[in-house]
Gaussian input, Z-matrix of N, CA and C with variables (Angstrom, degrees):
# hf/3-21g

backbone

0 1
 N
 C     1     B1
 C     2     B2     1     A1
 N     3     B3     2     A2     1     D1
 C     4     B4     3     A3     2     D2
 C     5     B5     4     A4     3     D3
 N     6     B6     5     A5     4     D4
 C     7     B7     6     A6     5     D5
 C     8     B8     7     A7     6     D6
 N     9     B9     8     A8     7     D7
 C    10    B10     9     A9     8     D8
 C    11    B11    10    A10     9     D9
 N    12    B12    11    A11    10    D10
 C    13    B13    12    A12    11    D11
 C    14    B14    13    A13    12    D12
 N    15    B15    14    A14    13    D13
 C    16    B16    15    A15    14    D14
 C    17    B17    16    A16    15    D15
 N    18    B18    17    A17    16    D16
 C    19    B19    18    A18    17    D17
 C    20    B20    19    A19    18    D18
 N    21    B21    20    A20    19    D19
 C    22    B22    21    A21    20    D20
 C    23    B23    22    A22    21    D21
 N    24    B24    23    A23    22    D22
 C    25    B25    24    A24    23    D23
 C    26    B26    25    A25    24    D24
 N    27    B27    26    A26    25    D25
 C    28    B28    27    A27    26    D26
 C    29    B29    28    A28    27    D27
 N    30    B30    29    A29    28    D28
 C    31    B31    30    A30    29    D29
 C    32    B32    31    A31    30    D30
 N    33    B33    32    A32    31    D31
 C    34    B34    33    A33    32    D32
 C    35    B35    34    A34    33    D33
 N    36    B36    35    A35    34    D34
 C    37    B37    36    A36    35    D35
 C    38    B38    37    A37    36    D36
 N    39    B39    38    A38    37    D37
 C    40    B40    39    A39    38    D38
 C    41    B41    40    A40    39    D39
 N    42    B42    41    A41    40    D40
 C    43    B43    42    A42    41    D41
 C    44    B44    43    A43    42    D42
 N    45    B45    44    A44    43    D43
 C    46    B46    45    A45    44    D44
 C    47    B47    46    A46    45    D45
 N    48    B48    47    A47    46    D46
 C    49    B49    48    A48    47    D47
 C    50    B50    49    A49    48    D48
 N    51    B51    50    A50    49    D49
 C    52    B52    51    A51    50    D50
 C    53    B53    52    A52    51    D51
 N    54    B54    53    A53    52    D52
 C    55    B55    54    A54    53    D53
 C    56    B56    55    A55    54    D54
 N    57    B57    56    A56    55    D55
 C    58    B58    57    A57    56    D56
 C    59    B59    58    A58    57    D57
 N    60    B60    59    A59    58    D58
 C    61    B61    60    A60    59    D59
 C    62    B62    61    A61    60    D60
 N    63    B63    62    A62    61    D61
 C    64    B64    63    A63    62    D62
 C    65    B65    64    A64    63    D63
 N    66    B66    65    A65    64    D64
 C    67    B67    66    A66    65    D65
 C    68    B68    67    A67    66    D66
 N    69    B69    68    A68    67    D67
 C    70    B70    69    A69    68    D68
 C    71    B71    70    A70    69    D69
 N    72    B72    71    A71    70    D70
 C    73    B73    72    A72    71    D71
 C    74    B74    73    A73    72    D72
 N    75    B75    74    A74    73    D73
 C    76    B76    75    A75    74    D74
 C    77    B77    76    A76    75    D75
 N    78    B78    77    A77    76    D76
 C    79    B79    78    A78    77    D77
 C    80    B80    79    A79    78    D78
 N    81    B81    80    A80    79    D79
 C    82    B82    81    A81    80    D80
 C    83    B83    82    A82    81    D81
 N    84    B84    83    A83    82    D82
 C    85    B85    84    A84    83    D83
 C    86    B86    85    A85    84    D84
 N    87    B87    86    A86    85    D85
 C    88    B88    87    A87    86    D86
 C    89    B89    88    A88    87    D87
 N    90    B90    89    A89    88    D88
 C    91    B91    90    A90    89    D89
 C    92    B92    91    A91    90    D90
 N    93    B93    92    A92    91    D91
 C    94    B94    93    A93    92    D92
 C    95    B95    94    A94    93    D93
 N    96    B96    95    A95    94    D94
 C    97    B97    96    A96    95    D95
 C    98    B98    97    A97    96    D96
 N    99    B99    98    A98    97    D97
 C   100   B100    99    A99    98    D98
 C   101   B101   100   A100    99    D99
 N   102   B102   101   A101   100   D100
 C   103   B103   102   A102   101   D101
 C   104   B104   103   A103   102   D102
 N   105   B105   104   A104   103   D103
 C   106   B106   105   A105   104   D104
 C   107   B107   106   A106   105   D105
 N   108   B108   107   A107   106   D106
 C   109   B109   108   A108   107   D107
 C   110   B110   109   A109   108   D108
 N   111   B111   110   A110   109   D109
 C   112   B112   111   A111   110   D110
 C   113   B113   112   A112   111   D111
 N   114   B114   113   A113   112   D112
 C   115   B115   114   A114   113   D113
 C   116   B116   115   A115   114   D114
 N   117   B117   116   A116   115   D115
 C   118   B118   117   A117   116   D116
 C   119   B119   118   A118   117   D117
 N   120   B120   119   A119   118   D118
 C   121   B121   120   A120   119   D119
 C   122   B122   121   A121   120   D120
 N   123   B123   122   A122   121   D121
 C   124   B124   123   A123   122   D122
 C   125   B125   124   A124   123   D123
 N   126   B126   125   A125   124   D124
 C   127   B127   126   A126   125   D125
 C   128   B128   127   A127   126   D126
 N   129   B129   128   A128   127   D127
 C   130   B130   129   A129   128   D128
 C   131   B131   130   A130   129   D129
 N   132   B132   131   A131   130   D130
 C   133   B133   132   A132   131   D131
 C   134   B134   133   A133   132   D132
 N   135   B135   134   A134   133   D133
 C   136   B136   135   A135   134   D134
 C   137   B137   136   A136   135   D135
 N   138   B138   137   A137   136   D136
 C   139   B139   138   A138   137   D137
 C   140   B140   139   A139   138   D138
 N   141   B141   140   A140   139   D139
 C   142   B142   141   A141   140   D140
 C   143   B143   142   A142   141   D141
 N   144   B144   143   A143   142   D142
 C   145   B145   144   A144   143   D143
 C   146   B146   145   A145   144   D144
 N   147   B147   146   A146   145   D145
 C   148   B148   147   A147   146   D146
 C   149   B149   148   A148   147   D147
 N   150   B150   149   A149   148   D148
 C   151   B151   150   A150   149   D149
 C   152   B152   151   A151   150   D150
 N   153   B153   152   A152   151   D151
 C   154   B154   153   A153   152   D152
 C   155   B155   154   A154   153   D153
 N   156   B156   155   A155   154   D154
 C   157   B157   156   A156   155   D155
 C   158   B158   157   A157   156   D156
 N   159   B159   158   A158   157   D157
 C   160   B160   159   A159   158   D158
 C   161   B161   160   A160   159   D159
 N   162   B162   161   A161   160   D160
 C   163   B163   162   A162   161   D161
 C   164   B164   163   A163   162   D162
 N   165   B165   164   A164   163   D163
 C   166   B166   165   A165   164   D164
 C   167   B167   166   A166   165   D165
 N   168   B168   167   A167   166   D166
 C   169   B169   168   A168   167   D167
 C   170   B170   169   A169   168   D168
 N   171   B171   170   A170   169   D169
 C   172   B172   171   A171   170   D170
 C   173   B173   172   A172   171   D171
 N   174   B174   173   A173   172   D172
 C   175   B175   174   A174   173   D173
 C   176   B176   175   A175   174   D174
 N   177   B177   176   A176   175   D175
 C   178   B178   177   A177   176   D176
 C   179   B179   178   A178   177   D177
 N   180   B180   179   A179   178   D178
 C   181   B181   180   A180   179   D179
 C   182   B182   181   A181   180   D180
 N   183   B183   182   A182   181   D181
 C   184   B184   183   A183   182   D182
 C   185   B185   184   A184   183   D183
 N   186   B186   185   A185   184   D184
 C   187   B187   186   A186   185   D185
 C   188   B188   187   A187   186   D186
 N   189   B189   188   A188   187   D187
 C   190   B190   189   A189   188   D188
 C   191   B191   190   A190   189   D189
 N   192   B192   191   A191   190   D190
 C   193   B193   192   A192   191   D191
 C   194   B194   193   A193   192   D192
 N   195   B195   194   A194   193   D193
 C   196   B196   195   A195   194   D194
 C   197   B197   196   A196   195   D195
 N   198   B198   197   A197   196   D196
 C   199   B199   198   A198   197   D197
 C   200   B200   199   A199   198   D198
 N   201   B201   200   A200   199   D199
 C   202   B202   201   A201   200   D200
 C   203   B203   202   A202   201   D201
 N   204   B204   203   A203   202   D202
 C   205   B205   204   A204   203   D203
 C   206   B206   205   A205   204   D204
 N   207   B207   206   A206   205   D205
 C   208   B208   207   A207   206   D206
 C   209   B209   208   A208   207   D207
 N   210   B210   209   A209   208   D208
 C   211   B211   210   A210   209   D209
 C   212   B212   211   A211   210   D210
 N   213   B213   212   A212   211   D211
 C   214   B214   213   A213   212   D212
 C   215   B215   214   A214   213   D213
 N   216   B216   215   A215   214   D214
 C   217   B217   216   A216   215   D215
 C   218   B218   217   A217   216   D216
 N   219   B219   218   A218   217   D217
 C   220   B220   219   A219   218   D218
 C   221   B221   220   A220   219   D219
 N   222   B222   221   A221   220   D220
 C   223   B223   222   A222   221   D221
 C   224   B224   223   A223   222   D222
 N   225   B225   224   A224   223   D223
 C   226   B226   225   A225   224   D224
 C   227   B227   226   A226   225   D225
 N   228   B228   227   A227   226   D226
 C   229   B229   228   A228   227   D227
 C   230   B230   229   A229   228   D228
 N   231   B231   230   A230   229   D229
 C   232   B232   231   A231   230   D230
 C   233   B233   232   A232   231   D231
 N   234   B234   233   A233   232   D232
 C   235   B235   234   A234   233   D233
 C   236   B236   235   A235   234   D234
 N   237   B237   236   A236   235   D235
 C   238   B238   237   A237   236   D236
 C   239   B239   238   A238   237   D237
 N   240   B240   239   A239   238   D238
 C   241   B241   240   A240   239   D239
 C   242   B242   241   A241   240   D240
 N   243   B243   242   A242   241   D241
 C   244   B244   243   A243   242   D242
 C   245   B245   244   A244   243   D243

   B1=1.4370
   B2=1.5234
   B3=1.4827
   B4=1.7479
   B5=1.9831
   B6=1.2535
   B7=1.2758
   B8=1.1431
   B9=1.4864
   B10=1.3067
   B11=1.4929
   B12=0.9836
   B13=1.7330
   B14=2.3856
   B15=0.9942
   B16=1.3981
   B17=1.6848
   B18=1.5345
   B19=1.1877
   B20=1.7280
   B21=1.5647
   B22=1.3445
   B23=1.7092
   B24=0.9561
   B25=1.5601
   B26=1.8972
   B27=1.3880
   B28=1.5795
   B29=1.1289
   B30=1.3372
   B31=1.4884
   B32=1.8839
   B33=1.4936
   B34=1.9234
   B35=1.8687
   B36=1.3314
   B37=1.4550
   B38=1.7874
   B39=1.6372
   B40=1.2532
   B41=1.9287
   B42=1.6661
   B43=1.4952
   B44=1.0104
   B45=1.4026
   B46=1.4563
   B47=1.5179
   B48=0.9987
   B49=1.7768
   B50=1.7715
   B51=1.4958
   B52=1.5493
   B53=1.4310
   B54=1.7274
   B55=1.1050
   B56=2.2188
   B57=1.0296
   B58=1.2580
   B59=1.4218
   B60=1.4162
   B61=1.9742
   B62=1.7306
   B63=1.0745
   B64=1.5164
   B65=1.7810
   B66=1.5335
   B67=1.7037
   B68=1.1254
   B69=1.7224
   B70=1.3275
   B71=1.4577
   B72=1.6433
   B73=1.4971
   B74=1.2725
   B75=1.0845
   B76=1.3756
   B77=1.5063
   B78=1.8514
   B79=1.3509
   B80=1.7780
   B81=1.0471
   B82=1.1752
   B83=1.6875
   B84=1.4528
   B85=1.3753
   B86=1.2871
   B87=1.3216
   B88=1.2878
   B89=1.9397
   B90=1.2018
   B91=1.2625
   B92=1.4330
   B93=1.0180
   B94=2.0715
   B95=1.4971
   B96=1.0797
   B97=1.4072
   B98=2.2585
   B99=0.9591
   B100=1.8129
   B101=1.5703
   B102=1.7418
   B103=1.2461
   B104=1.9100
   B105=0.8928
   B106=1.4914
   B107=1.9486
   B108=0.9948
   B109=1.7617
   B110=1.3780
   B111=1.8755
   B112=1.1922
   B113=1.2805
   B114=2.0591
   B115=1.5282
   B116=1.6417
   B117=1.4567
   B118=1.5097
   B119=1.5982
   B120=1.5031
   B121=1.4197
   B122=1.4416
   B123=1.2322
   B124=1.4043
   B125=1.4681
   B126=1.5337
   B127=1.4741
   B128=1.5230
   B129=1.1562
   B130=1.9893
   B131=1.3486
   B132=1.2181
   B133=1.3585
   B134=1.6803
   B135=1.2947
   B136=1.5792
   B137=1.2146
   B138=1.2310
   B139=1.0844
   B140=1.6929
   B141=1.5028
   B142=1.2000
   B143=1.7533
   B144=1.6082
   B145=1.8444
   B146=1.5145
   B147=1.6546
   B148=1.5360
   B149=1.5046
   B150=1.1618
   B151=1.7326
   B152=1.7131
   B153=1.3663
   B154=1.6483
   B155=1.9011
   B156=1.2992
   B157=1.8775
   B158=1.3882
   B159=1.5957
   B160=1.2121
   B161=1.4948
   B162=1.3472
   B163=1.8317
   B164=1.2725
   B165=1.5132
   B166=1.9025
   B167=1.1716
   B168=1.3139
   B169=1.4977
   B170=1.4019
   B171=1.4145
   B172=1.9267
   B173=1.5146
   B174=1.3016
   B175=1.1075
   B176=1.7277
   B177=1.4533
   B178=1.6569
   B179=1.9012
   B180=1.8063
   B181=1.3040
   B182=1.4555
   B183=0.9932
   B184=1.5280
   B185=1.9490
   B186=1.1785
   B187=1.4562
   B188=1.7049
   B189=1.3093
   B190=1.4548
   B191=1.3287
   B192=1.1858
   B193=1.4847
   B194=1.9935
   B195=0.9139
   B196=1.3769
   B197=1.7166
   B198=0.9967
   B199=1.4241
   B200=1.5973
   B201=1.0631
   B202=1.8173
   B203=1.6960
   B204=1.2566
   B205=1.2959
   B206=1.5635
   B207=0.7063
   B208=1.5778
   B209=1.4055
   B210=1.6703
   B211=0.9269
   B212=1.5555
   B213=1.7054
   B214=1.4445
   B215=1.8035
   B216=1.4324
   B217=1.8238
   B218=2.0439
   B219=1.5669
   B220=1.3239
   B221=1.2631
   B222=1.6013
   B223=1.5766
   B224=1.2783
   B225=1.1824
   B226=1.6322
   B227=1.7732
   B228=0.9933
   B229=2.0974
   B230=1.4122
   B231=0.9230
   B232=1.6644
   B233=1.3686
   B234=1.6333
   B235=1.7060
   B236=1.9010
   B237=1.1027
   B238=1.2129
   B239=1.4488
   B240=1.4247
   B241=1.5307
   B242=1.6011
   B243=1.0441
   B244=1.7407
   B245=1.9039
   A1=108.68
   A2=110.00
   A3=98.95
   A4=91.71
   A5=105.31
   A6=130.78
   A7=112.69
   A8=126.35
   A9=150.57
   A10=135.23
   A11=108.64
   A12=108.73
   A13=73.77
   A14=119.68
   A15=107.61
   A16=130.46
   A17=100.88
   A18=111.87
   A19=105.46
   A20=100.72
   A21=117.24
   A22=101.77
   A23=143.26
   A24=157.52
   A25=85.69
   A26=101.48
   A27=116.72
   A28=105.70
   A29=118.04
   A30=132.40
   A31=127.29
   A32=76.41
   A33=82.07
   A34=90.82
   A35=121.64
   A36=104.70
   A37=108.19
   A38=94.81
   A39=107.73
   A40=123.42
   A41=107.96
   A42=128.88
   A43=124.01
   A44=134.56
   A45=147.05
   A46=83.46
   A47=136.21
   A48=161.59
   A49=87.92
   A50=121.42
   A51=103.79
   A52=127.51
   A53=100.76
   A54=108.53
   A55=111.52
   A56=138.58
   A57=124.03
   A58=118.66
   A59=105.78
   A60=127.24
   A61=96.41
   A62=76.91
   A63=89.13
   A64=109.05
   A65=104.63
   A66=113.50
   A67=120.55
   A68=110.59
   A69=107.95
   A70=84.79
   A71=101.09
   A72=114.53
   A73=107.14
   A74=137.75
   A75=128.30
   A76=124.44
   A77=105.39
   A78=110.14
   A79=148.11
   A80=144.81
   A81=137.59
   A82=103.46
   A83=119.00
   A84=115.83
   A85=108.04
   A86=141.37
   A87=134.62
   A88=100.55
   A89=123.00
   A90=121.48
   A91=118.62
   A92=103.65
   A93=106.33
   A94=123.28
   A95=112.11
   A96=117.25
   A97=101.73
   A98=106.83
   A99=107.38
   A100=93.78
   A101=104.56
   A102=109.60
   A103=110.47
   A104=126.41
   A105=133.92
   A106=105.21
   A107=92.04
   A108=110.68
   A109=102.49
   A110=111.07
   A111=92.63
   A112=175.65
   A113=92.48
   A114=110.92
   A115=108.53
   A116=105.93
   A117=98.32
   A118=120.87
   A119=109.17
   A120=91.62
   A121=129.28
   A122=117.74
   A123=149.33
   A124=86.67
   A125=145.56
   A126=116.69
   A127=115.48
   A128=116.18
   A129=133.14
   A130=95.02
   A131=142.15
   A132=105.89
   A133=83.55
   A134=124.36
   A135=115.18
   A136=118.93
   A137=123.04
   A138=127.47
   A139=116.74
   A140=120.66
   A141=132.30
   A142=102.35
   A143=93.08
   A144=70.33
   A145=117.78
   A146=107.21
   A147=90.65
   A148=130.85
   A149=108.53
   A150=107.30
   A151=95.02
   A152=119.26
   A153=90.72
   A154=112.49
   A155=81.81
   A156=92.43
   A157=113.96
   A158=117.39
   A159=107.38
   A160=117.57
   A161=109.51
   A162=120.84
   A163=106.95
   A164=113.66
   A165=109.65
   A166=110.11
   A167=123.14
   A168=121.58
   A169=108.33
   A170=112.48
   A171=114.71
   A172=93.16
   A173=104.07
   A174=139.79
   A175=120.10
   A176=114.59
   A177=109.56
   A178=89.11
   A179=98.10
   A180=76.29
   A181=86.87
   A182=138.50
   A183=140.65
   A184=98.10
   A185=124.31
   A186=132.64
   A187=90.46
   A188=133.49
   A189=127.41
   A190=123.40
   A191=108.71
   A192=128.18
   A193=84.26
   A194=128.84
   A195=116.58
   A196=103.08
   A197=119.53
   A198=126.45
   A199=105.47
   A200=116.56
   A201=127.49
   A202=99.16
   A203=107.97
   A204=90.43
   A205=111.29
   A206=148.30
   A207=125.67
   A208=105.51
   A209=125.62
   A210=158.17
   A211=109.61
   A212=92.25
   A213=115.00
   A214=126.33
   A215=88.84
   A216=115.25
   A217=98.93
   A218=106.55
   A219=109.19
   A220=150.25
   A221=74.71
   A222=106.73
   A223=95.49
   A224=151.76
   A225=127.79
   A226=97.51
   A227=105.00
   A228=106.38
   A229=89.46
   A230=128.35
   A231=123.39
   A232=136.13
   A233=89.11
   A234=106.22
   A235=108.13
   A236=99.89
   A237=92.18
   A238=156.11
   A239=110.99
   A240=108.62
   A241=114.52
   A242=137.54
   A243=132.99
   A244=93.49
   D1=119.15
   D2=-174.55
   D3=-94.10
   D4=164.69
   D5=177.78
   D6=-112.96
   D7=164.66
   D8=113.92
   D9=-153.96
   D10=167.58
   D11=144.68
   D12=104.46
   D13=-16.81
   D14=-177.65
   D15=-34.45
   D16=125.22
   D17=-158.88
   D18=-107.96
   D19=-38.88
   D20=-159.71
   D21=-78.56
   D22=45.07
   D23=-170.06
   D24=-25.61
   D25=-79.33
   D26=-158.30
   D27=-40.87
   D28=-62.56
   D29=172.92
   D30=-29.33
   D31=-45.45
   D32=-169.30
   D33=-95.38
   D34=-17.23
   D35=174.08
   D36=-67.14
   D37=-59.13
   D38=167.36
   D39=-11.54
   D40=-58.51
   D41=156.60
   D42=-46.99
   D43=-53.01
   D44=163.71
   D45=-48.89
   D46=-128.66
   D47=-162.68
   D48=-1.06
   D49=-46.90
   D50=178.45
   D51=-59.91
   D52=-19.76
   D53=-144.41
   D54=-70.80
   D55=-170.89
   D56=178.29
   D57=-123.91
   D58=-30.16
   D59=173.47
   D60=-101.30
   D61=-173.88
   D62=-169.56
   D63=-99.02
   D64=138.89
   D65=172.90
   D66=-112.29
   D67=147.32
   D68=-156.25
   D69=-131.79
   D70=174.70
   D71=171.48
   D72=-142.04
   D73=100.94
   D74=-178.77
   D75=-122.23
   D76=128.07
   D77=175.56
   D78=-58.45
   D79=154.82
   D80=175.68
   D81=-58.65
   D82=-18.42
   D83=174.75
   D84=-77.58
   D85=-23.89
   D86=-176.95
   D87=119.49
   D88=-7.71
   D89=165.88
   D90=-40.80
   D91=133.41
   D92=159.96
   D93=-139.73
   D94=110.91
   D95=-153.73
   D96=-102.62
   D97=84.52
   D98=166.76
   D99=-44.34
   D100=108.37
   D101=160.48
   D102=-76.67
   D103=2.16
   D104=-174.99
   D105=-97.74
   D106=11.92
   D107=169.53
   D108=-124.31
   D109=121.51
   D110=147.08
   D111=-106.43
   D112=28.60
   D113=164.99
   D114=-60.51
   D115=-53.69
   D116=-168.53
   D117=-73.52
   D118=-20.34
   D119=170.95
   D120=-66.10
   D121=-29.71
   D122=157.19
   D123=-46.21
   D124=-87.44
   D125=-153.54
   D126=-81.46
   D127=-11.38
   D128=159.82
   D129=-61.00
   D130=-15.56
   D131=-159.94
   D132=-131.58
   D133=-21.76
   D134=152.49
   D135=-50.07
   D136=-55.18
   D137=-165.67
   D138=-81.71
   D139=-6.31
   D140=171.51
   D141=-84.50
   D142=-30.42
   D143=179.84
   D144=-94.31
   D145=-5.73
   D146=159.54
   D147=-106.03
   D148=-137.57
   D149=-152.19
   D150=-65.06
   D151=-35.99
   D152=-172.30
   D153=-98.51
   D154=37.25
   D155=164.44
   D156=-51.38
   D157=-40.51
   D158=-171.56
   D159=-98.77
   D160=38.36
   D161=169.20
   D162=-120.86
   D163=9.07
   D164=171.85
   D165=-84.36
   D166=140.78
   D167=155.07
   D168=-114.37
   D169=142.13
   D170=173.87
   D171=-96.80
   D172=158.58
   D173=-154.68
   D174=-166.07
   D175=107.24
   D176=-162.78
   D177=-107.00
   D178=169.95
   D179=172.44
   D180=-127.99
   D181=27.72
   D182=-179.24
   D183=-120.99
   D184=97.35
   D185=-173.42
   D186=-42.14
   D187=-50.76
   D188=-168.14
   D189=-77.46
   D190=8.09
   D191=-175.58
   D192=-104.64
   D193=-16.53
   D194=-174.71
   D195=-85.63
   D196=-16.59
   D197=-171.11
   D198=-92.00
   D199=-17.70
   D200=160.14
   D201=-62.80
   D202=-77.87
   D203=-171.70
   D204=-77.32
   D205=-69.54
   D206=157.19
   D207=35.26
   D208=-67.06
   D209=179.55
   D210=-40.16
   D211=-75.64
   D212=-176.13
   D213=-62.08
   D214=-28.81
   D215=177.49
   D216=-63.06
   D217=-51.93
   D218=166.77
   D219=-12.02
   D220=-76.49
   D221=173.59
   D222=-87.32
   D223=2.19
   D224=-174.35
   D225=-146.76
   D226=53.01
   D227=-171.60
   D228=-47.10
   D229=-79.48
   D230=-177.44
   D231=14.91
   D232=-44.80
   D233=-171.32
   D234=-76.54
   D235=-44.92
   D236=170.33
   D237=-83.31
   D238=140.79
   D239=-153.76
   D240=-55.38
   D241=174.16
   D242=164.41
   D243=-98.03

């Protein structure tokens, strides 16, 4: 699922912290950021709010962790890219 434009920081960390496997964010550069760390969520989520926000894709590795954001995508259509 690529992202952008994310506003709701708390919210989608909030998601991560429910989550049970591990979440990733990874760039068109080859970056992969373990959102389940919290150095890297901290630079995933810098880097989501600036200009190359819209080259992340999330990526869960627990299939039921996809139904959280599922959730979160819902309530926040915004975030996601077309």
């Amino acid at each position: 699922m690529k992202l952008h434009n994310i506003q709701q920081v708390d919210s989608f960390k909030n998601t991560v912290n429910e989550c049970k496997g591990n979440v990733f964010l990874s760039s068109v550069y080859g970056d992969r950021f373990n959102l389940k760390s919290l150095l890297s969520q901290y630079t995933a989520i810098s880097l989501l709010l600036s200009e190359r926000g819209n080259e992340l894709e999330l990526w869960c590795s627990n299939k039921q962790d996809e139904q959280l954001f599922n959730k979160f995508f819902i309530e926040n259509s915004d975030v996601l890219s077309a």
